[in-house]
N, C-alpha and C positions, 0 to 999 in steps of 0.2 A: 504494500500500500504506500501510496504514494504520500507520508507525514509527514507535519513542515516541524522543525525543529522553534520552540521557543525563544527568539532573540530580540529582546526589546532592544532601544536606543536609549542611552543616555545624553543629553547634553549636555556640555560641561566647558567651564573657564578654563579648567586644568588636566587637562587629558592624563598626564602624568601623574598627577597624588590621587586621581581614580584610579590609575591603573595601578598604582602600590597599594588604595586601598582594596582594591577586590584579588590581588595578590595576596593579601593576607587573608582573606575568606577563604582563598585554593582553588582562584581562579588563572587559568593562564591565558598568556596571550596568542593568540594563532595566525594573527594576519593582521598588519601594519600598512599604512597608506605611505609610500616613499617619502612623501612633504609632508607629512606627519595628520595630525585632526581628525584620525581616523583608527581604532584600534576594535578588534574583532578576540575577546576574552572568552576561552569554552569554560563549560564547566564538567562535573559528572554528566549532566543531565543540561542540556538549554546552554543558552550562550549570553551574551551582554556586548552591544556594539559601543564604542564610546565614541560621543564626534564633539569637535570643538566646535562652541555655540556660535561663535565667532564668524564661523563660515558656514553656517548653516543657513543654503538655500529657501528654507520654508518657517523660516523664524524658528527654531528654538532655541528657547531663554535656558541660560545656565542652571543646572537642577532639575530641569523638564525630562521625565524620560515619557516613550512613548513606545506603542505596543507595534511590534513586527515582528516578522517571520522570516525563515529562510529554507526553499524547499529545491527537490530536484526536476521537477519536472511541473512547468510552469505551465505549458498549455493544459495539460492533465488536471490542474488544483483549477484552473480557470474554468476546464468545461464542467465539473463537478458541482464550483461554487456557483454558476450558472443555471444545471441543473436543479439546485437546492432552493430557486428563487432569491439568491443573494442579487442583491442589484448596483448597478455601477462598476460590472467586473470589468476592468479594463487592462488588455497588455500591452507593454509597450517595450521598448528595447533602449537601453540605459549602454552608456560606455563599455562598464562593467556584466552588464548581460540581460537577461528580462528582467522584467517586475512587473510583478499584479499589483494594483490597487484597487479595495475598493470602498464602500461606507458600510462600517458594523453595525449595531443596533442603537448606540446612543449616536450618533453622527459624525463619527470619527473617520479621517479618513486613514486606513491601515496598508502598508504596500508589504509583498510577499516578494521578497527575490531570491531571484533563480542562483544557485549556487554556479560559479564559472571557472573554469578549469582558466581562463584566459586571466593573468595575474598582473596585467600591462600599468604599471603605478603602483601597485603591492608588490608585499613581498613576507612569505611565508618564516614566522618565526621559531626558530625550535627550541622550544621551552621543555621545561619538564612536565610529568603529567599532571593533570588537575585533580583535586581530592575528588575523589570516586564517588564519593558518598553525596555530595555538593548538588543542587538543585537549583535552577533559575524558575521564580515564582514570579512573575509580576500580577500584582492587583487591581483587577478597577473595580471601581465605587458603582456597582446596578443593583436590581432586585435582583438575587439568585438565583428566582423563578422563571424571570423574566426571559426574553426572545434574545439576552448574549448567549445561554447554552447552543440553544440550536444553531445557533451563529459560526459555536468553534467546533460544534460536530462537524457543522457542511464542512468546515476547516479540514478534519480530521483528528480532529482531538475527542476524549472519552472522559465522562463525569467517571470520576475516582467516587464509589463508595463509601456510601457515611455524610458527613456534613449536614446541613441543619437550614433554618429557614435564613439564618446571618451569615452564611459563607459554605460555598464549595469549592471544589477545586475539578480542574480539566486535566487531562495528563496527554502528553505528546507521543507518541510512542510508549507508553504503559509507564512514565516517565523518563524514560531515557532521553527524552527529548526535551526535557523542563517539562513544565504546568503554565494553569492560566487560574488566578483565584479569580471571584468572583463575591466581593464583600456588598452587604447590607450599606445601604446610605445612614449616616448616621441621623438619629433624629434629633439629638439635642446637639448637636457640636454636629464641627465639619469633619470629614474624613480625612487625615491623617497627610494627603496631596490634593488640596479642593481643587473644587471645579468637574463639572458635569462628563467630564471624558480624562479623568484622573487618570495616571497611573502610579500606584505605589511598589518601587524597584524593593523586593523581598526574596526570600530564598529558602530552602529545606534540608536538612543535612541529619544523617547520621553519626556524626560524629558528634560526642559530648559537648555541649553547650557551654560548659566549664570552661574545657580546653581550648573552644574557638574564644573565648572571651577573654582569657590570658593571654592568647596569640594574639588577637587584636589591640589589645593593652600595651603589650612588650611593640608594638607599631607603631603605638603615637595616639592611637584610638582610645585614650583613658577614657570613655564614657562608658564604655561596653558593658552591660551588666547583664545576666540571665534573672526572670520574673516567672514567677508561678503563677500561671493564672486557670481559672475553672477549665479553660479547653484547653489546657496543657501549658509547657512550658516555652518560652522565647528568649530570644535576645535582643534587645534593643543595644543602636551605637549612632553616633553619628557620623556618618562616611565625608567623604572630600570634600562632598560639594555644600556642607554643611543640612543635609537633609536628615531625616532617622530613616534606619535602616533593618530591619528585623528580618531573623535568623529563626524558622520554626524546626520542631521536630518534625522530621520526614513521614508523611502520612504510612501508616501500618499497610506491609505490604510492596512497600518501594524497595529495592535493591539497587 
């Protein structure tokens, strides 16, 4: 099956102290733009693009991240998302190779691109591997009930099991691929990234909450703390770009 792997965009002032910051999560980097503004971090599961805001053709403000994808076969996701009544599918062909775009269910507009073997301005980094365990979640603020799910099936994405009328989550590949949450709007306060087509950049890992919260400490990340809370435990920190940042336990069942 043809699944797009989870890869939001970050936009950022400092390409750099995000890329150390999400090097310390046990993310690496896998694809660098030559003139730089551009960095492509994998992780276990999903990936995180970082671009400088600076040069960001469609306005993104420093801190903004935003929800996209990256898949192999780009007219195949488009006749799918077409068949599914998703509307506004559109391809088109970019320097770097295709992209879909089209409008999700709050009115966003999301582009999917096509993975290109063609590396003409990049250039492939060889890092070490990324912690295994590591998961790229990003969050938007809908109803959980609401028309996003069927949104990221037609995607190819699958509701993970469990979760509740306040949040679920989508899995990309059974996760291998990252997740997609899907949080309740808050009634008394704003969500956590306001604004109607939010995304909040979050993550899932196996690995002891403790330990990632010492490693991010021994970073420069002194805020990092782990919280008990009624649906389990987290880490909240504040990352580079001065935003919060939260680390969950990896849904039961993920490997």
């Amino acid at each position: 099956m043809n699944t797009p792997v989870v890869r939001p965009i970050r936009f950022t002032d400092d390409v750099e102290a995000m890329q150390g910051f999400l090097e310390s999560l046990g993310l690496r980097p896998q694809i660098m733009a030559e003139a730089g503004g551009w960095v492509e971090m994998v992780a276990g599961g999903g990936m995180v693009a970082l671009h400088d805001a600076a040069t960001s053709a469609t306005g993104g403000k420093p801190g903004e991240t935003r929800l996209a994808f990256e898949v192999d076969d780009v007219t195949g996701l488009a006749e799918r998302l077409r068949d599914a009544g998703v509307d506004d599918v559109t391809v088109y062909d970019e320097a770097y190779g295709k992209v879909i775009t089209c409008t999700d269910p709050l009115g966003e507009t999301v582009s999917i691109d096509g993975r290109s073997d063609d590396l003409y301005g990049y250039r492939v980094v060889r890092a070490d591997t990324p912690a295994a365990t590591l998961r790229v979640v990003p969050v938007r603020f809908t109803d959980p009930k609401g028309p996003y799910g069927l949104w990221l099936e037609a995607l190819g994405l699958s509701r993970v099991p469990g979760g509740d009328d306040a949040y679920v989550m989508y899995a990309a590949g059974g996760g291998e691929h990252g997740y997609v949450g899907l949080h309740q709007v808050y009634s008394d306060d704003l969500p956590i990234v306001p604004g109607p087509a939010a995304v909040h950049l979050t993550f899932a890992t196996d690995e002891p909450l403790e330990d990632l919260a010492a490693r991010l400490v021994a970073a420069s990340f002194t805020d990092a703390v782990v919280v008990r809370e009624d649906f389990g435990s987290m880490l909240r920190v504040t990352d580079a770009d001065g935003r919060e940042c939260q680390v969950h336990e990896a849904p039961p069942g993920d490997e």
